[in-house]
C-alpha positions in Angstrom: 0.0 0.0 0.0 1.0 3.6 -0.8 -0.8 6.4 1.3 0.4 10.3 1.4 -1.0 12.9 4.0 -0.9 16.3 4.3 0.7 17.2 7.6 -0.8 20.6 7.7 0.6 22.4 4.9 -0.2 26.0 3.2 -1.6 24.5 0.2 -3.0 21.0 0.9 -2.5 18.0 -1.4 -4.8 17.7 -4.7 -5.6 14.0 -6.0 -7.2 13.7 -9.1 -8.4 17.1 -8.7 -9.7 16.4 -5.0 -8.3 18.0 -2.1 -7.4 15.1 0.6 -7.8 17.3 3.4 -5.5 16.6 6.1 -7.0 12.1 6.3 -4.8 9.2 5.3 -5.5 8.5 1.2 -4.3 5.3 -0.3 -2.8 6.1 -3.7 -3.6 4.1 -6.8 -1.9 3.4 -10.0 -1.7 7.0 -12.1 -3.0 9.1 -9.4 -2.2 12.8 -10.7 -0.9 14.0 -7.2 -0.4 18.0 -7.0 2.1 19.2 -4.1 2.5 23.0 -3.7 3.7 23.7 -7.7 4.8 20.6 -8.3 2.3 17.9 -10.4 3.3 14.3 -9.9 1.8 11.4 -11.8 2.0 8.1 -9.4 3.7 4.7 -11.1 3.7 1.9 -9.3 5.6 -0.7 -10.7 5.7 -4.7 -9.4 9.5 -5.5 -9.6 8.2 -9.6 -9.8 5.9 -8.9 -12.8 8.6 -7.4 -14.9 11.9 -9.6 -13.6 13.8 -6.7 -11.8 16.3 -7.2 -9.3 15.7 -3.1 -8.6 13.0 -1.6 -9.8 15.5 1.5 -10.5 16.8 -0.5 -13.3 13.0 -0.1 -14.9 13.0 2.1 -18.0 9.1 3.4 -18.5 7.3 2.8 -21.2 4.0 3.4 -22.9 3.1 -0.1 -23.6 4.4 -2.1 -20.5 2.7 0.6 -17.6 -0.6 1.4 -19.9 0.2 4.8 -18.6 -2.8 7.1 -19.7 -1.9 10.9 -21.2 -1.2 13.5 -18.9 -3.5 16.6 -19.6 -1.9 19.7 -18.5 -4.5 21.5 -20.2 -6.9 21.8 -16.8 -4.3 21.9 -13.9 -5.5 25.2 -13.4 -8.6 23.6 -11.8 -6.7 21.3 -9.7 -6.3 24.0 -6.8 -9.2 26.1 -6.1 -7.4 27.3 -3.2 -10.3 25.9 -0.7 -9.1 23.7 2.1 -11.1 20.5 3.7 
């Protein structure tokens, strides 16, 4: 399991254009995760399924993550400056 939580910061944490508030979220595959100005998009890879001894040693790809496009196009929306 992966979970992030905001610890009481200035500008919260936006999931999938959702503020989290200050709970516990459990992050899924290609959660779009905005942290102050930085936009993250979450890959999580199983070392097992692809035959890594590190999964540092992984190079991304397209085809092997089925990684959706990243829209930057509406990350204006993402904070509407409104905390939980």
């Amino acid at each position: 399991m992966i979970a992030i939580q905001d610890t009481n910061s200035m500008n919260g944490i936006i999931v999938n254009g959702i503020d989290i508030g200050f709970q516990n979220y459990e992050c899924k595959n290609n959660d779009k995760i905005l942290i102050g100005g930085y936009e993250l998009l979450l890959i999580i890879i199983d070392k097992k399924q692809h035959n890594l001894s590190k999964s540092e040693h992984f190079i991304a790809n397209k085809a092997v993550l089925d990684v959706p496009d990243f829209d930057y196009s509406n990350r204006d929306n993402y904070s509407s400056g409104t905390r939980m």
